[in-house]
N, C-alpha and C positions, 0 to 999 in steps of 0.2 A: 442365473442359470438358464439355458438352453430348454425349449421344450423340447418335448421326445420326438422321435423323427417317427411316422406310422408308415409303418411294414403291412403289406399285405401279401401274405402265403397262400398261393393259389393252385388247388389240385384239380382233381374230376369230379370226385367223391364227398368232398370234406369231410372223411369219416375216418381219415385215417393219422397218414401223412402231414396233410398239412397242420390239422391239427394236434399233432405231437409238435411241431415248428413251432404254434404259435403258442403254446404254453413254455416252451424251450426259450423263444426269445424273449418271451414276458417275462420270463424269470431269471434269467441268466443276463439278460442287458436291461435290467429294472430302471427307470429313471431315465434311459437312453433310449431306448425304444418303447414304442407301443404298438405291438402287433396284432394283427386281426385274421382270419383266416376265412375263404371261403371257395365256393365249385361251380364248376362250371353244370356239372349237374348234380347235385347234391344227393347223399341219401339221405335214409328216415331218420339214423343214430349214427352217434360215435363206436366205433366198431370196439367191442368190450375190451379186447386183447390193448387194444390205443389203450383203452382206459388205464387198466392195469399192468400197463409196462410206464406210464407216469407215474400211479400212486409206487411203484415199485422205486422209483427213483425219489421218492419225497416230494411228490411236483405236486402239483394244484388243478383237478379234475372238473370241480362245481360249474355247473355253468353251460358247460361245453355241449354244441349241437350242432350239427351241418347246415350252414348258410350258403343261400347263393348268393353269388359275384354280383346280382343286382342289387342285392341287399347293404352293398358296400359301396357302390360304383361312385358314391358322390361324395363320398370323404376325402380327406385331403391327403392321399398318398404318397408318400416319401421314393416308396421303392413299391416294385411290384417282385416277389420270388413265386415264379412255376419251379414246383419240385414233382411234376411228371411229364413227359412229352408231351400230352394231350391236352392238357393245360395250356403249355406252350402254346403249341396249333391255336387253340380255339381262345384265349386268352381277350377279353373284350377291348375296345376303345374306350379311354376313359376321357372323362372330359376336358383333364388339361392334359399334354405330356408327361409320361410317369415313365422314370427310369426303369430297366427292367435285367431280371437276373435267373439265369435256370441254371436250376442244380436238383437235377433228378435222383429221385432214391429207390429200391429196389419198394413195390409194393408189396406188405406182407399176408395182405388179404387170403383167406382159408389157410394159412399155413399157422405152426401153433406159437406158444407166445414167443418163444425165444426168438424167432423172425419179429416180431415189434419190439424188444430189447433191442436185436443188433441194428433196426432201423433206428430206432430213439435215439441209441448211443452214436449212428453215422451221423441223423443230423445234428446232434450238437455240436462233432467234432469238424462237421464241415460248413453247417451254415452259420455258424455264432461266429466267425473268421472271415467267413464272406460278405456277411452282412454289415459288419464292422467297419470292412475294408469299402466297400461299395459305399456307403452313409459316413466317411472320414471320422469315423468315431474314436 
């Protein structure tokens, strides 16, 4: 068997977004991926609404904290996904060439939970397909 190919989901924040991705792909491509997540400028926590729009889905919460992009930069990445513009833009030089993939999501930051419900459920529906297809999985 194939080792996993490691995804790295890359926001502004890691409070939100990408962290809803990177327990998405952990879970949803088990075995296939191992995804990690982190920001370009990090906050102090995972924004609670993220929280509980994954325990809402059955997902797996423990753990989760906003990392920065240097915290990661020398792991061996498969793929890089920006899931916001500004990510994008500012998105680091990593040490070897790392494919790369944006697919931006509506941030649901101050609005109430059901905006991190309809982002959770967007990114599963668009990046588990993308990710797949980008990694020949």
């Amino acid at each position: 068997m194939n080792s996993p190919k490691t995804v790295l989901v890359l926001c502004t924040g890691n409070s939100c977004r990408s962290q809803m991705a990177e327990v998405i792909l952990n879970h949803d491509l088990a075995g296939r991926v191992r995804a990690l997540s982190a920001g370009t400028r990090p906050q102090p926590k995972v924004a609670d609404w993220a929280i509980e729009a994954l325990k809402l889905a059955n997902l797996p919460t423990d753990g989760l904290y906003p990392k920065d992009v240097n915290a990661v930069i020398d792991e061996s990445i498969d793929l890089v996904v920006t899931v916001c513009d500004n990510a994008k833009e500012t998105c680091p030089i990593f040490p070897k060439p790392v494919p790369r993939l944006h697919l931006p999501f509506h941030d649901p930051h101050g609005e109430p939970l059901e905006s991190f419900i309809t982002v959770r459920d967007d990114i599963r529906v668009r990046l588990i397909p993308a990710v797949t297809d980008a990694l020949g999985l």
